[in-house]
N, C-alpha and C positions, 0 to 999 in steps of 0.2 A: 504494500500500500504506500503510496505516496503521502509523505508527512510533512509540512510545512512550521517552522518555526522562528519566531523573531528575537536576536539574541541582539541585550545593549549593548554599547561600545562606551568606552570609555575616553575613546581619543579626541582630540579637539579639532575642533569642526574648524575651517574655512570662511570665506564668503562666498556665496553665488548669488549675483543678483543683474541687474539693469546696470550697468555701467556707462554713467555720462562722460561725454567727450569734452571735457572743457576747454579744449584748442576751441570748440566752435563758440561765436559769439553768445549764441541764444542761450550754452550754458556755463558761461562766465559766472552767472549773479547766482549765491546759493540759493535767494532767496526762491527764486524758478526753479531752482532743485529739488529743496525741501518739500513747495507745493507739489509738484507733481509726481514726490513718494505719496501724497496721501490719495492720489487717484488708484493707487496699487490696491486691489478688494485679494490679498492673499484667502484668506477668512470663505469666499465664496467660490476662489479657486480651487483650497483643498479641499472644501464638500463634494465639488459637483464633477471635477476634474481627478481627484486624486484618492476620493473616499476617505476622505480626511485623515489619512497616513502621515501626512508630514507634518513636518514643525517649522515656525518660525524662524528664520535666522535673523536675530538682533546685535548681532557681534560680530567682528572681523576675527576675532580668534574664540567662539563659544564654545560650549562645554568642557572649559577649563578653568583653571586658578589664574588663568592671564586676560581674563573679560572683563572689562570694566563695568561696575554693578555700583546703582547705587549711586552718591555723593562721594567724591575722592577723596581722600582721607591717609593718613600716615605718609610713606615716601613718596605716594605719587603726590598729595596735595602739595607736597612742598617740591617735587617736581614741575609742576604745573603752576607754580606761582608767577616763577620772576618771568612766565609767558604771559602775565597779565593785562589785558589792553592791547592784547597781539593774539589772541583768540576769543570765539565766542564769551561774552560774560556769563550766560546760562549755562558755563561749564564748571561754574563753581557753584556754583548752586540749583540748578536742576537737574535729575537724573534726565538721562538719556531714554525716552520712548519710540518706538517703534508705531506709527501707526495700526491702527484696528479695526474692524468692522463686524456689524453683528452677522455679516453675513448674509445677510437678505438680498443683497446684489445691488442695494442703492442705497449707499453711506452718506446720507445728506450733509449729516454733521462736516465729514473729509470735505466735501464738494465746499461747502461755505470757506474752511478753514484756509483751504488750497485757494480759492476765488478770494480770501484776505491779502494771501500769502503774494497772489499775481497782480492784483493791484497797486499793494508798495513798493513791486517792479516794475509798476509803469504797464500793464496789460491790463484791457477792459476788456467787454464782451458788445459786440455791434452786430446786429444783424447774426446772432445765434454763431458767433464766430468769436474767437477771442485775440485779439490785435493788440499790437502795441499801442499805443497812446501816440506814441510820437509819430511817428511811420503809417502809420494802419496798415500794416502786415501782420497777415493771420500768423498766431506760430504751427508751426511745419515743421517736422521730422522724421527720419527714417530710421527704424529699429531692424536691424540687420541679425539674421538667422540663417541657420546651415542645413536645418530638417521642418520635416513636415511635425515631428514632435513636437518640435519646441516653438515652431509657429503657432499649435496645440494652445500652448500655455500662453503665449504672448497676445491672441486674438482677444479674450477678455478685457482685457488690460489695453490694448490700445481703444475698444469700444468705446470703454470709459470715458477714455482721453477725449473722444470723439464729441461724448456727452458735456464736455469741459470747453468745447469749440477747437478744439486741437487738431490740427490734421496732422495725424497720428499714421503713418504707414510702415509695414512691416515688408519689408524685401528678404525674399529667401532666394540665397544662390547655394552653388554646391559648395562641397568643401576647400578644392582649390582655390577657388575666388573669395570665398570666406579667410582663408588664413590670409592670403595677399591681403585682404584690406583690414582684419586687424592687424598685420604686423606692419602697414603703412599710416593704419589710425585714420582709416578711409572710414568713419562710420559717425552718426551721431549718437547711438543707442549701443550696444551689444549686451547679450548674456556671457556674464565670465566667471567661472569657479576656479577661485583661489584657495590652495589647503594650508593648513594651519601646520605647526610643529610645535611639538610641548616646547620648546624650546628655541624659538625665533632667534636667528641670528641675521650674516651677513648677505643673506637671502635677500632681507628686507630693504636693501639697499638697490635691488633692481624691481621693486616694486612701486615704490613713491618718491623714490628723491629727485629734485626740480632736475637733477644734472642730464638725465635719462630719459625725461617727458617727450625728448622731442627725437631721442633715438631710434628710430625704426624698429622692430623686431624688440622692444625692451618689454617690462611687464607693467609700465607705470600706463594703465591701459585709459585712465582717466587725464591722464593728462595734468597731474599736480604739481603743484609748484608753491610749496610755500617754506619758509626759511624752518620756522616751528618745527615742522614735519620732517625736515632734513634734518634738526638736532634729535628729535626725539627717537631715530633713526640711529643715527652716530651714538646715543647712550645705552639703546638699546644691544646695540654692538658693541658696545666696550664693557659692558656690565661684566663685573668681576664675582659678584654672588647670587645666588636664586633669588632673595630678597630685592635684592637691586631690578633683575632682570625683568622678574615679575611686576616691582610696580612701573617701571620706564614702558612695557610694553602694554600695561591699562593704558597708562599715558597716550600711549599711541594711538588706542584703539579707540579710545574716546575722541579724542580730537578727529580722527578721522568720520566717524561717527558725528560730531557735530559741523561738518564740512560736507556733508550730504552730497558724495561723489558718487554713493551707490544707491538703489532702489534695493534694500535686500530679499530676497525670493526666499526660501527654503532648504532645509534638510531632512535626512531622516536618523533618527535617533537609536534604530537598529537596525542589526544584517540582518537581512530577511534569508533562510535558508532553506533547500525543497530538496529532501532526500528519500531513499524507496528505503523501506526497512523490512525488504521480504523476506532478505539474509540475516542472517547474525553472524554473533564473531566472539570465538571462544574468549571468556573470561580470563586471562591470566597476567603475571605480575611480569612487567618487562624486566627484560635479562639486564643487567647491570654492573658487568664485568667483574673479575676478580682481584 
């Protein structure tokens, strides 16, 4: 008989999410960023799309002791100080939320908050369209995908958008042409799963630091560029004990986190496993040399 079983994991998850290009102008301003993670209905996509299997991904490094949770507090606080008035202020004092939805399929609440969030950038809505103020250019952009899967999941999500007066369009090419225009940072949107390691190092230096944003073929897939980011990088890498390490790399993940570079998508929380148990397999104690 065929048995299926789902076993946790322990190891620290990654990011996968919407990866904004902020080479382009449209998403220079976070504040266009932030808004338009709240048109993400995760919440309606795992019901109806995924049998609600998965889990939120609210961290660049989660299910670990290196997620920043919470209010910063012990080395990282005092790591994050003298960055004071050179990052978000609501990183001292609000935790970090992920937006949510009841799942119904139309989070009014998000639509309002997002329609705050686009109007202090200068975007209204005319004519069931949402345009800049200054210009009246609608915004426009293309969410670049490799499979008919994941087209799957992104059709939702750009509807939304649609809902928002966004002209949202999802281009699916093959894979060849998918890797040429991420590694030439030919896209305004992509899906990107980056994995985590208990233990972050020199890694992290071809992932965000400003030197690299504009290197072809690099991992800094957002395109960032900030001084902050490049130190907290550099302490992360030089950290000489687990204590250090761990809180330099909350550090990280928060600030990245309130820098709204990514839409976070999901994970799953165990290995799903599908094995026949028609055989068995004698009982006995492995041999263990002499």
């Amino acid at each position: 008989w065929l048995k299926k079983e789902s076993i946790p994991h322990k190891r620290p998850q990654g990011i996968q999410g919407f990866f904004y290009n902020t080479r382009r102008e449209l998403f220079k301003d976070p504040k266009v960023r932030e808004a338009l993670g709240y048109i993400y209905d995760f919440e309606w996509t795992n019901q109806n799309l995924s049998f609600g299997l998965l889990t939120r991904t609210t961290n660049y490094f989660g299910n670990s002791e290196l997620s920043s949770t919470g209010l910063p507090k012990g080395k990282e606080i005092e790591l994050l100080e003298k960055y004071r008035g050179r990052i978000p202020d609501n990183i001292y004092s609000e935790p970090f939320h992920t937006p949510t939805s009841d799942g119904d399929g139309w989070p009014r609440h998000n639509y309002r908050k997002a329609f705050d969030l686009l109007a202090e950038a200068g975007w209204v809505v005319k004519d069931l369209k949402l345009v800049n103020e200054k210009t009246g250019k609608q915004m426009a952009f293309e969410i670049l995908v490799s499979s008919k899967g994941m087209e799957r999941t992104v059709l939702p999500f750009a509807s939304s958008l649609k809902k928002l007066g966004v002209d949202a369009r999802i281009r699916l090419v093959d894979r060849s042409q998918y890797y040429n225009r991420y590694r030439d940072f030919d896209f305004d949107m992509i899906i990107i799963k980056l994995s985590a390691s208990i233990t972050p190092g020199t890694e992290q230096r071809g992932l965000w630091k400003s030197d690299i944003a504009d290197k072809k073929g690099s991992g800094n897939f957002a395109g960032i560029k900030d001084p902050v980011i490049d130190d907290l990088v550099e302490t992360v890498v030089e950290s000489n004990n687990r204590e250090d390490l761990v809180a330099a790399v909350r550090a990280l993940d928060r600030v990245l986190l309130w820098g709204y570079y990514v839409i976070p998508q999901f994970h799953t929380e165990d290995d799903r496993v599908l094995y026949w148990d028609k055989f068995s397999r004698p009982d006995i104690t492995p041999w263990r040399g002499t």
